[in-house]
Each structure stands twice: as C-alpha cells, then as structure tokens.
N, C-alpha and C positions, 0 to 999 in steps of 0.2 A: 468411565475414564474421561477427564476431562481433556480439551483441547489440546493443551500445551503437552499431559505424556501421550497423545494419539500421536502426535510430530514429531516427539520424540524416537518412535518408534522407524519413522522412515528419514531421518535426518541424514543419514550414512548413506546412502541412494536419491534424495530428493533431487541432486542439480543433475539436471539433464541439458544437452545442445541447446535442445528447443527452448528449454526457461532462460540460458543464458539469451538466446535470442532475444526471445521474447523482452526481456529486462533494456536490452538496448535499443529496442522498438521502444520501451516506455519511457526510459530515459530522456530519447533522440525527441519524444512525441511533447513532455514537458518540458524541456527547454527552447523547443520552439517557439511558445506561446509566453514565455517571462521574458522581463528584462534582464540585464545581464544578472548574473549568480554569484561571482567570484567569490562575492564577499558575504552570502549565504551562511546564517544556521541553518540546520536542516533538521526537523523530529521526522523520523520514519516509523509511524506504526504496523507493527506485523512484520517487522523486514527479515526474519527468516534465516536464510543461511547469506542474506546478505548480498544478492545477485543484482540486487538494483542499486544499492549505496557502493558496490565497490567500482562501478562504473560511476554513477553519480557524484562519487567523490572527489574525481579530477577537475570537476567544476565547478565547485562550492568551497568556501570555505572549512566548516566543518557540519560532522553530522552525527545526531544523539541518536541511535536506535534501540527499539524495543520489541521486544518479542515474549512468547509465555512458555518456546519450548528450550528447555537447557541445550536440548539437543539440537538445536538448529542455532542456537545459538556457539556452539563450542566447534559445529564446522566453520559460522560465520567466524571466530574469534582464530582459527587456523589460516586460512584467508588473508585477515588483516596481517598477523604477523608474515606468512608467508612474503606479504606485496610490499612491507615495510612503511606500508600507509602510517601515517601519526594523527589522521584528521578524523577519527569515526571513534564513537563510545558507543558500545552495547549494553544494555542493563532488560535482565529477565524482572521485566514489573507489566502490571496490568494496570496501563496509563487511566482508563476509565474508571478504575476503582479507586486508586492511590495515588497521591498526590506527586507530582512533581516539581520543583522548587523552582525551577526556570522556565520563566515568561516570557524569554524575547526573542522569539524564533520568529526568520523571515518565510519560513515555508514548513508547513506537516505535508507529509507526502504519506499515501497507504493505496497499497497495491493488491486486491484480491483478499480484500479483509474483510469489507463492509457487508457481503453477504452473509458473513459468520456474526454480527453482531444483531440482537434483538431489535434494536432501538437508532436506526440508524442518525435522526434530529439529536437526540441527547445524546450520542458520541460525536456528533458534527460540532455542536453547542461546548463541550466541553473541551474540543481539538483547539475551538476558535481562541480559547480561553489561555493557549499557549503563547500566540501569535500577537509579534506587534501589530500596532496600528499602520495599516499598508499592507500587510504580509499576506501570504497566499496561503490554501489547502490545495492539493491536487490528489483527486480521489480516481483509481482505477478498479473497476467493475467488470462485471458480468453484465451486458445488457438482458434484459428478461429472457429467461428460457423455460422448457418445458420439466425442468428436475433431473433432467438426463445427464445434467455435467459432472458432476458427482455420482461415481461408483457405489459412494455410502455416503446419507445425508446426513446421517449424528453429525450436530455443531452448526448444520447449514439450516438460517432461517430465513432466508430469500435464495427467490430461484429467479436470481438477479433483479435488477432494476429498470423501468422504463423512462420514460425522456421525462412525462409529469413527475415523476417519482423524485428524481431529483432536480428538479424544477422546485419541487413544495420544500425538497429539503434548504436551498438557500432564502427562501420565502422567510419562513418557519426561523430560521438563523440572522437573518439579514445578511446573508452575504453576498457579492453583486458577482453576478459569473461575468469569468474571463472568456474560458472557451468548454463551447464542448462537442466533442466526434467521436464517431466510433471510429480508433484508431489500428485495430486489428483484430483479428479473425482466427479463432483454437480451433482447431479440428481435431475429433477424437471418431473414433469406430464406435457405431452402437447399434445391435443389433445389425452383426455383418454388411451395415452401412456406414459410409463417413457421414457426420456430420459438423455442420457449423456454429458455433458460438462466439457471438461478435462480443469486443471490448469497448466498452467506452473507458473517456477520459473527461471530466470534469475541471477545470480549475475554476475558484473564488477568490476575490479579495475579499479583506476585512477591514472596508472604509470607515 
C-alpha cells in the first residue's frame, strides 16, 4: 500500500487537540523568524488535512497545498468550505515527481514529511526550484530518534534528523539558513513509559 491510501485510511480520525496544537506552535514558531507575510505565496508539501494552512492562512496571502492522500485531502477541502476561506488550493499531486507550472512562491513550508522522503538534498533542490529569488523553505522535522516514534515504520526512512544533517542539507543546496531550534517537544508512551521527541525547525533563503 503506498503512502497516500495508508492516510487515507485514518483521514476521518487523523485531527486530534494535540495536532491542532501542535500546528499553532509551528505556525506561531515560523512566523516569528520571517518578515512580514501578508503578501505571501505559500506551497505547503504534505499538508494533510490542512491543520497548519488553515491557521497559516490568516497571515499570508495565498496558499497552494499538496498532499498524496484523497483522503486527507477531502477533510482538508471540508475545512476550507466550512471556514469560507477563498485563499488556499489543494491539488492531490506528488510535487517531486510531476511537475508544477508555478515558480513564484515566496515560501514552501513541510511539516513532518521530510522523514518519509528517501532523498532528502534532491527534494530540498527541487522545492528551491519553486521559489523566487529571496524566498524562503521552512522545514519541520523529527530531530534524531531511536525509530520509536512510529508505531509502524512502512514509508519512514529517517528516524529523524541531526543538527549536521541538515547543515549538509543547505550546504549541498546553497541555501543560507535563517534560523534554526528545536521548537517543541511530542511525547508519546512507549513501553509503559513516556517518552520525548524533540522538533526542530529549519528556515533557508534562496539568495
């Protein structure tokens, strides 16, 4: 089963308190670090049922989102109607394989994707290839963990990133980092312990 129908399967239960939280922590954590937005394109890869753009929306401009599961996509597209937003497109495409007509984004945003991607330089490399000149990436991750975050790894081929990790990645790209922290902290039960797994947050220009 590839990605996009495993998502589809829990698309109808995916949005929880905590992710809503969570998404306003990443929101609140990326616009700290940019200048103003208002006037913001935004590509969002991997955006899911939409938890971060429907916040992120009051601040930008507009925002293109992509995602591979129908089904996270068709709560996300409930969502917009419900809220009567007019500034957000969704389109089920796989931005790394197939091509997208529009170049002039001032910011790609992905939020908990980059771990599911083989190759993480050649999807940075070809993100950068959306973005005007000036424009930003803002990547949210898993900082390194032990494989424990993930009940099931099918589709996961990092068991997150370390600080060199994506160091090499804007090296490798040329792109000049903004900022970067670990901006918050998941906690899950494992083995009738909690444990913690810290987020970073990355942003680059593309001077």
């Amino acid at each position: 089963m590839d990605i996009g129908k495993r998502f589809d399967t829990v698309a109808n239960r995916y949005d929880t308190p905590d992710k809503e939280e969570r998404s306003r922590i990443f929101v609140n954590s990326i616009l700290q670090h940019l200048p103003d937005t208002s006037d913001f394109k935004v590509m969002d890869i991997g955006a899911g049922t939409g938890t971060v753009d429907m916040i992120l929306s009051d601040h930008v401009r507009e925002i293109v989102a992509f995602d591979l599961s129908q089904g996270m996509l068709d709560v996300f597209r409930q969502k917009i109607e419900r809220s009567g937003k007019n500034n957000i497109r969704i389109y089920k495409k796989d931005i790394f394989s197939e091509d997208f007509p529009e170049k002039d984004f001032d910011l790609v945003i992905t939020s908990m994707t980059f771990h599911h991607l083989k190759d993480p330089v050649s999807a940075l490399n070809r993100l950068k290839g959306y973005l005007k000149k000036g424009g930003y990436i803002a990547i949210i991750d898993l900082y390194r963990e032990d494989g424990s975050f993930h009940s099931d790894n099918t589709d996961v081929f990092h068991f997150g990133f370390d600080r060199e990790e994506v160091k090499n990645w804007l090296k490798e790209t040329s792109l000049e980092e903004v900022y970067y922290g670990i901006i918050h902290t998941l906690q899950k039960e494992r083995e009738g312990q909690k444990k913690d797994y810290p987020i970073f947050l990355i942003i680059a220009i593309k001077n």
